[in-house]
LOZA-646206 format. One line per 4 residues: for each residue x, y, z of N, C-alpha, C. Coordinates in steps of 0.05 Angstrom, whole numbers. Layout:
BEGIN
X:Y:Z:X:Y:Z:X:Y:Z; ...
***
This chain:
BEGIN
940:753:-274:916:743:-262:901:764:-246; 924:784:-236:906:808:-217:882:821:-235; 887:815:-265:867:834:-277:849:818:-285; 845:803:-280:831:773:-300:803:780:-286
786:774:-315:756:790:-307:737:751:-298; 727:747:-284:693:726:-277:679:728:-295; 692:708:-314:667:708:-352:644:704:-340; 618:723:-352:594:715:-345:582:693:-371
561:694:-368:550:670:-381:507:679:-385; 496:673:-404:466:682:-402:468:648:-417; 473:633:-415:473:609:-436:449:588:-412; 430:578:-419:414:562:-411:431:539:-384
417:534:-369:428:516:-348:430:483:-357; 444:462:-343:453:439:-356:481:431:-376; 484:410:-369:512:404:-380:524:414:-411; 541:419:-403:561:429:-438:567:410:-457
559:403:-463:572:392:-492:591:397:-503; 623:396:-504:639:409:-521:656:385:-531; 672:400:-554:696:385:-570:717:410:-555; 726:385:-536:749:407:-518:779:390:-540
790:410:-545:821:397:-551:836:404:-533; 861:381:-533:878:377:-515:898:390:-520; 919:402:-521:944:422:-518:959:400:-533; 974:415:-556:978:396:-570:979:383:-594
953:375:-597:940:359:-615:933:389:-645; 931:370:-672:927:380:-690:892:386:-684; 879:406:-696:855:414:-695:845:390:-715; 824:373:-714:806:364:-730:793:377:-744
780:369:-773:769:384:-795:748:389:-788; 736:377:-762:714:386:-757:708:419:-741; 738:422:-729:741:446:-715:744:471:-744; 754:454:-763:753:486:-781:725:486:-802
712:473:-801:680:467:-817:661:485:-785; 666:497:-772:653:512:-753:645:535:-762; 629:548:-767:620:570:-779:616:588:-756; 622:612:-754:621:639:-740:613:661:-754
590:672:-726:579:699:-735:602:727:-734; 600:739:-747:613:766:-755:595:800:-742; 628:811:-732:613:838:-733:635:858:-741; 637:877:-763:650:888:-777:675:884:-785
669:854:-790:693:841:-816:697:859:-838; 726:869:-843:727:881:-867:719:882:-896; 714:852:-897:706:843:-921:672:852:-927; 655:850:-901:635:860:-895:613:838:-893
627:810:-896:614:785:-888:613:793:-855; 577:776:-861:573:771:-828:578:738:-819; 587:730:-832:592:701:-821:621:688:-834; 636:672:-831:656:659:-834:659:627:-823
677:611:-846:683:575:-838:711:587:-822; 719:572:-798:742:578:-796:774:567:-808; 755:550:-817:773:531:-837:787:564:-853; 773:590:-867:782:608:-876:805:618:-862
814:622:-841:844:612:-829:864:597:-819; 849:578:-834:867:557:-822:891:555:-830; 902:568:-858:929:576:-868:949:586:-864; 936:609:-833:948:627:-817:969:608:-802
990:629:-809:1019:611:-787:1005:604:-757; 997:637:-740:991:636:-716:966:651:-723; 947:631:-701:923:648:-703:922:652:-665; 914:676:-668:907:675:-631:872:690:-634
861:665:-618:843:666:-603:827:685:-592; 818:711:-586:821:730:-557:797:728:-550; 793:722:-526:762:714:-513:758:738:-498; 744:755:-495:741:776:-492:704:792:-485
704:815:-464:681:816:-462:686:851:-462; 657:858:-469:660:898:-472:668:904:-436; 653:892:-424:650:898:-394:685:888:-386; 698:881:-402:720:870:-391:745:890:-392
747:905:-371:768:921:-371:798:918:-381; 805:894:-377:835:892:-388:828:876:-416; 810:862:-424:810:864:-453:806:879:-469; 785:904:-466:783:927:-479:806:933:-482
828:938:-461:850:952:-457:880:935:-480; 873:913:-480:894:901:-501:889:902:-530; 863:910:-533:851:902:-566:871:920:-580; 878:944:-575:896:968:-590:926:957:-594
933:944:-571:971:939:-575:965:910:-585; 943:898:-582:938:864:-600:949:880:-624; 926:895:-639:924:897:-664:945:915:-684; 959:923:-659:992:939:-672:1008:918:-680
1007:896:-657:1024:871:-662:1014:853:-690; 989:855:-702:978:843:-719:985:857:-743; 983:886:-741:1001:893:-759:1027:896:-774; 1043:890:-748:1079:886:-758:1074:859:-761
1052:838:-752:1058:815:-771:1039:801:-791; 1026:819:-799:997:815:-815:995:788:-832; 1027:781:-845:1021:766:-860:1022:735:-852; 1030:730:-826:1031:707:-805:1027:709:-781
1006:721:-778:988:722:-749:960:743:-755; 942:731:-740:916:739:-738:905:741:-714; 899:758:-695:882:763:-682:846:759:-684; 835:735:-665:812:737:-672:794:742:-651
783:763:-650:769:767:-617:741:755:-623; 728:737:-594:709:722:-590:697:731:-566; 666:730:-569:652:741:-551:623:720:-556; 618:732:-525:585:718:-525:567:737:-525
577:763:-538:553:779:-521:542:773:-557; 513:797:-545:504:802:-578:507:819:-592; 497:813:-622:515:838:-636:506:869:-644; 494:874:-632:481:901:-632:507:915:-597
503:902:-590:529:905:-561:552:911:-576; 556:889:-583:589:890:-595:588:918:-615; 568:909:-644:574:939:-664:574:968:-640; 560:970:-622:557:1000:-615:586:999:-600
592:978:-588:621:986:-567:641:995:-587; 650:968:-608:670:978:-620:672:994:-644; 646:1006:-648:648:1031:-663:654:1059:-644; 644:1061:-621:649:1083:-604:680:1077:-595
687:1050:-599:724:1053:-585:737:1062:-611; 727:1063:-633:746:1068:-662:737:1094:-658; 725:1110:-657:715:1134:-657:738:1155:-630; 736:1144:-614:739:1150:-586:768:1152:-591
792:1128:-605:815:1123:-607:828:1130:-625; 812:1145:-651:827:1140:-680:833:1117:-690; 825:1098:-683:825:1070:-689:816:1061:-717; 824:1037:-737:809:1027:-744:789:1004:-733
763:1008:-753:740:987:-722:759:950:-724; 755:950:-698:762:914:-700:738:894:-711; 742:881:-715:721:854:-720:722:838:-704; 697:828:-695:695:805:-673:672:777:-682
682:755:-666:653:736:-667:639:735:-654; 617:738:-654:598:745:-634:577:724:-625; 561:722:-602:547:709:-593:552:681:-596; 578:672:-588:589:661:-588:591:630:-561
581:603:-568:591:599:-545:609:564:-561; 608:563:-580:623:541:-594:656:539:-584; 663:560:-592:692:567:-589:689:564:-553; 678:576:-543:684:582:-512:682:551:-497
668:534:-506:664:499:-502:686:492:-508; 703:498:-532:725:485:-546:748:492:-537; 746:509:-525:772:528:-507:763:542:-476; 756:513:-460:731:536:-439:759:546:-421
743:567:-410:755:588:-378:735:591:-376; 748:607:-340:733:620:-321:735:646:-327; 761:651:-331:767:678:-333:789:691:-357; 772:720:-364:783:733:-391:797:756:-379
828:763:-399:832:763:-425:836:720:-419; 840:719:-443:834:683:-445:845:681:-472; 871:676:-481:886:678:-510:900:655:-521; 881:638:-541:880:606:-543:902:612:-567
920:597:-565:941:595:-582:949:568:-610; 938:575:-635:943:558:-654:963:565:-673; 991:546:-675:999:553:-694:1013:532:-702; 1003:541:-731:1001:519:-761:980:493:-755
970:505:-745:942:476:-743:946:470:-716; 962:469:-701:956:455:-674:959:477:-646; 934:461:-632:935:478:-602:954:467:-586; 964:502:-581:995:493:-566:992:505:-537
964:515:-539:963:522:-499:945:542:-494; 937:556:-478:930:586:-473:946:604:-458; 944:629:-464:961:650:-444:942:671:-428; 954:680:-410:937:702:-393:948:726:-400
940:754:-393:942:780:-407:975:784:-403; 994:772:-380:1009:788:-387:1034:766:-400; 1026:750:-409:1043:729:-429:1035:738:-458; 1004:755:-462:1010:765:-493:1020:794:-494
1051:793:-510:1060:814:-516:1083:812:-546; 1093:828:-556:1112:828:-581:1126:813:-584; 1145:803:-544:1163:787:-562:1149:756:-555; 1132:756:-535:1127:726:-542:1112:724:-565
1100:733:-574:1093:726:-605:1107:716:-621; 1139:743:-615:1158:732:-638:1167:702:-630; 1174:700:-608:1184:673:-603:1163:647:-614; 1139:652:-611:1117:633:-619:1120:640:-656
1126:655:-669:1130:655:-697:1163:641:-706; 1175:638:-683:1204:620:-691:1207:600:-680; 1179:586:-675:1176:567:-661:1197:566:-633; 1191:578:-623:1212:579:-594:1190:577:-574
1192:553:-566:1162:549:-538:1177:551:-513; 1201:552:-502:1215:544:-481:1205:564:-458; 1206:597:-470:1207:616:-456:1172:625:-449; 1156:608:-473:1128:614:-466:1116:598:-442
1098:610:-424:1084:605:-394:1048:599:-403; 1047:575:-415:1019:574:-420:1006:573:-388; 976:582:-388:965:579:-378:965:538:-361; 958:543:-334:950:518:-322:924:509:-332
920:480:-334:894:471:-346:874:469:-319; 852:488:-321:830:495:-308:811:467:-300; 805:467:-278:782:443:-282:756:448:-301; 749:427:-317:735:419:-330:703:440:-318
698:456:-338:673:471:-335:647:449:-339; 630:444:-324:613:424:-335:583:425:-333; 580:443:-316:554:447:-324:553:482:-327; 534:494:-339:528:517:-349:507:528:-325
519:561:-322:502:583:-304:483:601:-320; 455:594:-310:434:616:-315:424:623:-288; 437:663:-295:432:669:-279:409:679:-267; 385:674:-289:357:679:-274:352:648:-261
365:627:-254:348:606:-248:370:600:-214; 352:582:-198:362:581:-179:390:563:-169; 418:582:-166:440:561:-162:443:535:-157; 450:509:-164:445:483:-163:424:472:-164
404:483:-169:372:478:-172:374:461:-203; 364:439:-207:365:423:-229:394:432:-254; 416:416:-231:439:433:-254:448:457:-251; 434:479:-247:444:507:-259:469:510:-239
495:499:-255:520:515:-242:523:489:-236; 514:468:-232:527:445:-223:505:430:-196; 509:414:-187:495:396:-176:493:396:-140; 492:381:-125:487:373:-93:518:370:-90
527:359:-95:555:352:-97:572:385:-86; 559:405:-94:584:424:-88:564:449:-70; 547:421:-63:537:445:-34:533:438:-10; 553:463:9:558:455:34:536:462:61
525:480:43:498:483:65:472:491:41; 444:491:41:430:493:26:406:491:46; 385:511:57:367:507:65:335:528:55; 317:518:59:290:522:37:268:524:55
253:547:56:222:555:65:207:569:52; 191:559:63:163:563:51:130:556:61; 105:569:60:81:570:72:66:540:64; 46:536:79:26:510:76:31:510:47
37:474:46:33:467:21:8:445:14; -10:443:8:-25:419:14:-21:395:-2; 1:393:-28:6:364:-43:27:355:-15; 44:370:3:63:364:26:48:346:50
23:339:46:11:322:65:8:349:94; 7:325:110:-9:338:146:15:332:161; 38:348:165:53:346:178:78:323:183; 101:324:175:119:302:178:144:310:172
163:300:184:195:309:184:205:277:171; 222:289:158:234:271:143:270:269:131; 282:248:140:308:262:122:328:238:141; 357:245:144:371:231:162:387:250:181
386:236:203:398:241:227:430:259:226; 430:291:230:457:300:229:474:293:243; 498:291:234:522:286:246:549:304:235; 565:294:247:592:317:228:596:312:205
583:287:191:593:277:163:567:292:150; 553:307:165:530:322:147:501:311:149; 482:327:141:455:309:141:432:325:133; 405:320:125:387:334:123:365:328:128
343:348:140:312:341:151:295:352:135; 275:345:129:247:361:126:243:357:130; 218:384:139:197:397:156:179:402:136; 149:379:127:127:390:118:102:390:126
97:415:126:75:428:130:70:420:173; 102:431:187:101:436:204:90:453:223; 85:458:249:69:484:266:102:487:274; 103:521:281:122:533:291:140:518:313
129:517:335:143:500:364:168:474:356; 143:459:326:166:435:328:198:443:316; 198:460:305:228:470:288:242:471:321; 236:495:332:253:497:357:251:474:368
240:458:381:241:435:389:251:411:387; 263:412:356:286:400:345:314:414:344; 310:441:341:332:452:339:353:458:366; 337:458:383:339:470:414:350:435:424
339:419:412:347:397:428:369:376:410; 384:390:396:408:384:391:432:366:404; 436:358:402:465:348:423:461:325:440; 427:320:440:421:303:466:404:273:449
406:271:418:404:258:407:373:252:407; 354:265:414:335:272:418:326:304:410; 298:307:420:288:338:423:267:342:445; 263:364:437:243:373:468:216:366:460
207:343:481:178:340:472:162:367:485; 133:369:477:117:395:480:116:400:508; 112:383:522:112:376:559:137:395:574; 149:396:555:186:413:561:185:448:551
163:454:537:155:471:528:141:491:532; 150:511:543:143:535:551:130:557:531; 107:557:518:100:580:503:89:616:524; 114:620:518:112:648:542:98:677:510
81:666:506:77:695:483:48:700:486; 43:724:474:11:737:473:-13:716:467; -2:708:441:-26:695:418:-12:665:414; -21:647:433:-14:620:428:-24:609:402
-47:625:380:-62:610:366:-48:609:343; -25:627:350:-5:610:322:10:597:323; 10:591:346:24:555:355:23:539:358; -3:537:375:-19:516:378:-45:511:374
-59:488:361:-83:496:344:-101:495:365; -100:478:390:-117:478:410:-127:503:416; -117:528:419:-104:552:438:-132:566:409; -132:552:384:-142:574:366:-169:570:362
-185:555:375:-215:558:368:-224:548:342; -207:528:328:-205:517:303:-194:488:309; -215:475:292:-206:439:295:-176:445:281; -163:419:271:-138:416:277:-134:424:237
-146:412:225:-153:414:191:-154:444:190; -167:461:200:-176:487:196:-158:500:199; -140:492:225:-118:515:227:-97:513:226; -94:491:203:-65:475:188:-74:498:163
-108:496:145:-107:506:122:-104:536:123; -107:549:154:-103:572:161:-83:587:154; -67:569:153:-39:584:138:-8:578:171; -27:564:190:-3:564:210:16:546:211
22:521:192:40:507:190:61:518:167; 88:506:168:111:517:150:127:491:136; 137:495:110:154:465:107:179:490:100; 201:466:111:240:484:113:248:455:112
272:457:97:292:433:94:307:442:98; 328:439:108:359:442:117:378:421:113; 399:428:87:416:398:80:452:416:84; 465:398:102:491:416:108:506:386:103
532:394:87:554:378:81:560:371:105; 584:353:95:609:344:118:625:374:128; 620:393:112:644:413:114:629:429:135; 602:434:148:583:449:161:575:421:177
582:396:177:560:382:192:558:385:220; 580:392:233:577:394:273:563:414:273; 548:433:260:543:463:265:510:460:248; 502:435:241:471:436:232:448:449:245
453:441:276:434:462:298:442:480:293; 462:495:294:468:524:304:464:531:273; 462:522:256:451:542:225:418:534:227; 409:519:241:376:515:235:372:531:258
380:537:286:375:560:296:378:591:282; 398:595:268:400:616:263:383:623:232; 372:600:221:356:593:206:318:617:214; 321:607:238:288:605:257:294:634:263
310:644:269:317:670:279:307:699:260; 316:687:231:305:703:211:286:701:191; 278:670:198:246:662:188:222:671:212; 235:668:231:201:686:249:217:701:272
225:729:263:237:747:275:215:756:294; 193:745:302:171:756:320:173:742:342; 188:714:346:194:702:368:223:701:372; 231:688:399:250:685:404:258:662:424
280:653:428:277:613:441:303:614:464; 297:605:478:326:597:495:316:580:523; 338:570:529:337:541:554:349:545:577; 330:538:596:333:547:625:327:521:644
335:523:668:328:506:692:300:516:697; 284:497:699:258:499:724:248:478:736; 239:486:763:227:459:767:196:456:761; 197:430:758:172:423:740:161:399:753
130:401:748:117:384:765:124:347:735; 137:328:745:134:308:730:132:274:741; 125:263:722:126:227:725:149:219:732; 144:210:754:185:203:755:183:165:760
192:150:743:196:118:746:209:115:771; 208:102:782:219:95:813:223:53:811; 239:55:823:234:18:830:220:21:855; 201:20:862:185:17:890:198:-14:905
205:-41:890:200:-72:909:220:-81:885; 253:-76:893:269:-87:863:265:-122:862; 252:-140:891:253:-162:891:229:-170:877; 209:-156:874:184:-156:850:190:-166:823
215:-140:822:222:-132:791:241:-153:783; 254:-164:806:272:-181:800:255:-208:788; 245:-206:803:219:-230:790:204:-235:767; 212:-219:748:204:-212:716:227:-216:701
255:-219:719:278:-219:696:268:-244:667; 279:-236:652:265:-241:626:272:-286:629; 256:-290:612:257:-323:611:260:-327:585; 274:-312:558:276:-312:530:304:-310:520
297:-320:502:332:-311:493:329:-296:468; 307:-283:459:301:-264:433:288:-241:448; 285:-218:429:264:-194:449:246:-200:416; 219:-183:429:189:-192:420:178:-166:428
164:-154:410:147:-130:433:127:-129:414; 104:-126:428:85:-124:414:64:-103:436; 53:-88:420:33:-60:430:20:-46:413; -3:-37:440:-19:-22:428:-34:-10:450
-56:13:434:-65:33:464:-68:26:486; -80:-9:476:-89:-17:503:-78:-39:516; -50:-39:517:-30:-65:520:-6:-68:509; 10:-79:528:49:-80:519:43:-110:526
67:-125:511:68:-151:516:106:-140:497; 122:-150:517:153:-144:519:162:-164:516; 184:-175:506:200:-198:526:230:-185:519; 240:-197:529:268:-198:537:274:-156:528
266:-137:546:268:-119:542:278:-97:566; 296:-77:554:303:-67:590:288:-49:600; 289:-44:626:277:-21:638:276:5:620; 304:9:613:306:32:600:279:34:576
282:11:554:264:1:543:231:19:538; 230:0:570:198:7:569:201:35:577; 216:50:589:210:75:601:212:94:576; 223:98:555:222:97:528:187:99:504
187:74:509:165:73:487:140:91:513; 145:84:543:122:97:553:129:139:549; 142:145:542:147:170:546:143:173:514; 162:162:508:163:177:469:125:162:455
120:151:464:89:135:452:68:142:463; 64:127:482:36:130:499:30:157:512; 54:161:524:55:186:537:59:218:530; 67:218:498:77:240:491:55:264:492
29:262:497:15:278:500:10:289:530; 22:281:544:22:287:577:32:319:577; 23:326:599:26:355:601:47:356:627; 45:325:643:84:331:663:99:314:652
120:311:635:146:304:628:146:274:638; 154:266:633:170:230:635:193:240:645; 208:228:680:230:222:681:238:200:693; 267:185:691:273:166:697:294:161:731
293:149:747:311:156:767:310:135:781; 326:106:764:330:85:775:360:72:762; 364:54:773:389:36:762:381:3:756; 380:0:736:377:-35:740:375:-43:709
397:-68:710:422:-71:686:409:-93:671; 386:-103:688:365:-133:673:359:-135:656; 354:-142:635:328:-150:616:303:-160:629; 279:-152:626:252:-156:639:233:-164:614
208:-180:630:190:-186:622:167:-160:630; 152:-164:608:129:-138:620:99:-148:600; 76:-141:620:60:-156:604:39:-132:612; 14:-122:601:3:-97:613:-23:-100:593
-47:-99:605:-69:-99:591:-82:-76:600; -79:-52:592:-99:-32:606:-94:-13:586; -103:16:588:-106:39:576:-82:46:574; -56:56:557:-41:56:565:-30:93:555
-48:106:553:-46:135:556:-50:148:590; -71:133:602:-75:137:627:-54:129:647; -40:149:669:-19:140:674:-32:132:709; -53:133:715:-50:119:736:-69:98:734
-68:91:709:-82:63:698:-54:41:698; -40:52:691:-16:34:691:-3:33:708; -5:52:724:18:52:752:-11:20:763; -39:17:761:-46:-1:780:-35:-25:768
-25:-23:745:-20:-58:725:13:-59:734; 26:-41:745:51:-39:753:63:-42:772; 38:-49:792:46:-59:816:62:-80:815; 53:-106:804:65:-129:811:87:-132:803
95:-111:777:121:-113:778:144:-93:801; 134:-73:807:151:-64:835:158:-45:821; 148:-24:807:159:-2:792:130:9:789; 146:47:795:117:56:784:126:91:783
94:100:766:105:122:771:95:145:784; 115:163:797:108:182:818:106:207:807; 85:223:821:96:247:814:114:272:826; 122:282:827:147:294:845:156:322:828
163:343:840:169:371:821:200:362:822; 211:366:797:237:364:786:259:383:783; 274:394:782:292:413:763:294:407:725; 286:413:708:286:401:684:301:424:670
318:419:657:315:433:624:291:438:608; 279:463:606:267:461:589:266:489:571; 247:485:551:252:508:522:234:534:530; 239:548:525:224:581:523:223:589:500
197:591:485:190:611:464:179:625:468; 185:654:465:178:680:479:171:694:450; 149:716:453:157:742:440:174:750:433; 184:770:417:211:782:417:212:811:419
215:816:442:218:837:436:227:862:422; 248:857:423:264:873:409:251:876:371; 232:856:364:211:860:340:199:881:346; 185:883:365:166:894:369:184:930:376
199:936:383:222:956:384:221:965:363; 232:952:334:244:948:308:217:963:303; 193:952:303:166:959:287:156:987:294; 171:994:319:157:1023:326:179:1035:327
***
């Protein structure tokens, strides 16, 4: 096995089709009605039925490639052994390459060796379906009609042959049966990409970018929620900020809204379209939004952030991201009058919510609740943060007819319930996207 060569393959992508036989079993007539191409058959035929050996006591197989160092290297002591038994055994070497390959190799190895030239089948992938491996020398073993196994390079030699010509199987070490090859590698097309090499199933991380797409719509993430059992998002036709913003805010089952967001760099106008002197259409088609998908198995799933960070790191090596304490001017919910609030505990036994810009109508809903839809909804365009810094375990009623982007429009509709919100400078977590320096190093 130390010498065993990684069969390559140029054969189109998508599933194999084969007549695999089982170890064992007599060959069907269909296996010897197989016709094979020829390259310096003695006879000087370029093609052959294999049925034309099927008379052979032992026929061996040899799957074999020019690039293959220990097959090249057996073809000379094969074919000594074929000679002390010419008249009940046959050596038949099988290849995929083509035959202009094959004639020039093994005319320069007969030349090179004193050799007579070998004959091979060429361009071959019938036989290789019917007898698949991964890896060559690869020496399929028939004798008197039936497949009795395969061997690896150092199980073919003189006397196991002889033993396989006196029917003596005891001492022969066939090869272990390989998992089932099932779909086919082309290597100009992209790995698991429709098939080629096999499917989603045998990928543990797989992530994809690329510039404005415009059939990708105006911006939207899409996919399911990572966890350790794995997961995947897209990002189409995103602006820069939101990747980190998701990525950065990992762990907290959430992300960093923009309000948390520190753009510390030269040229905000490739971040934000406001910043660029371009309505919002113009400098999406400008080229400043990105779509990236990121899909990580169960086998990568706790580590989805930390590969979509390290993802961002070498898709825009011109910035750079990291999370710090500051204090920050923000909305902070307060219970101002809890005997107010107490006075709303809910009168339902279902929750109901119904909203819109200009009005919440709640029932049976909690504080937490509303502090929620007002931060992640109405509020997400605020430039100080939403925070929360109360305790209370109720279900509430909430009823609110006003503007509900304006936040000291609602603190007046929020009186009567005894809650409101303040503003107050905080300590927060929040994100830094900086320049990078060390780019800018690299470039000069």
């Amino acid at each position: 096995m130390g010498n065993a060569q990684q069969i390559r393959s140029n054969q189109a992508n998508g599933e194999i089709q084969r007549l695999e036989i089982p170890e064992g079993a007599h060959l069907p007539e269909s296996f010897w009605n197989i016709s094979v191409d020829l390259v310096n058959h003695p006879s000087g035929n370029s093609r052959m039925f294999l049925g034309e050996i099927a008379n052979t006591e032992l026929v061996v197989l040899d799957f074999w490639a020019t690039w293959c160092a220990p097959c090249v290297a057996a073809i000379p002591k094969n074919m000594e052994i074929q000679q002390e038994y010419k008249d009940r055994l046959m050596f038949v070497l099988v290849s995929r390459e083509n035959r202009e390959t094959l004639m020039g190799f093994l005319d320069r190895q007969s030349s090179d060796q004193g050799l007579s030239p070998s004959w091979t089948v060429w361009g071959d992938s019938t036989l290789h379906r019917t007898f698949p491996t991964r890896l060559i020398p690869h020496y399929a073993i028939i004798h008197k009609g039936i497949y009795k196994g395969a061997l690896e390079a150092d199980q073919m030699n003189r006397e196991n042959i002889q033993r396989m010509l006196e029917n003596d199987w005891e001492e022969i070490k066939f090869k272990k049966k390989e998992n089932a090859i099932t779909h086919r590698y082309d290597e100009n097309g992209l790995l698991y990409v429709d098939g080629n090499g096999g499917g989603k199933e045998f990928i543990a991380y797989h992530s994809v970018f690329g510039p404005y797409n415009p059939s990708l719509g105006y911006g939207s993430t899409k996919g399911t929620i990572p966890s350790e059992k794995g997961g995947r998002l897209s990002f189409l036709n995103i602006y820069i900020p939101w990747f980190y913003q998701v990525a950065y805010g990992a762990g907290r089952n959430t992300y960093y809204q923009l309000n948390r967001v520190v753009l510390d760099v030269a040229d905000r106008s490739k971040l934000i379209h406001t910043d660029s002197g371009l309505d919002a259409k113009e400098w999406i088609e400008a080229g400043n939004v990105y779509n990236y998908e990121l899909s990580v198995g169960p086998a990568l799933g706790s580590r989805f952030y930390e590969i979509m960070k390290q993802d961002l790191a070498r898709i825009f090596p011109q910035y750079t991201a990291h999370e710090e304490i500051r204090d920050m001017d923000c909305w902070v919910l307060k219970i101002m009058d809890r005997n107010r609030l107490d006075g709303h505990r809910t009168r339902y036994l279902n929750t109901r919510t119904k909203f819109d810009m200009f009005g919440i109508s709640l029932e049976r809903i909690s504080l937490n609740g509303f502090f929620s839809m007002m931060k992640d909804y109405f509020m997400q365009s605020s430039t100080e943060p939403l925070i929360a810094d109360y305790q209370y375990p109720d279900l509430i009623d909430i009823e609110l007819s006003t503007q509900m982007s304006d936040i000291n429009k609602v603190n007046d509709s929020l009186r009567e319930y005894g809650i409101r919100f303040i503003k107050e400078k905080r300590p927060l977590q929040i994100l830094v996207i900086s320049d990078n320096p060390k780019k800018d190093q690299d470039e000069n």
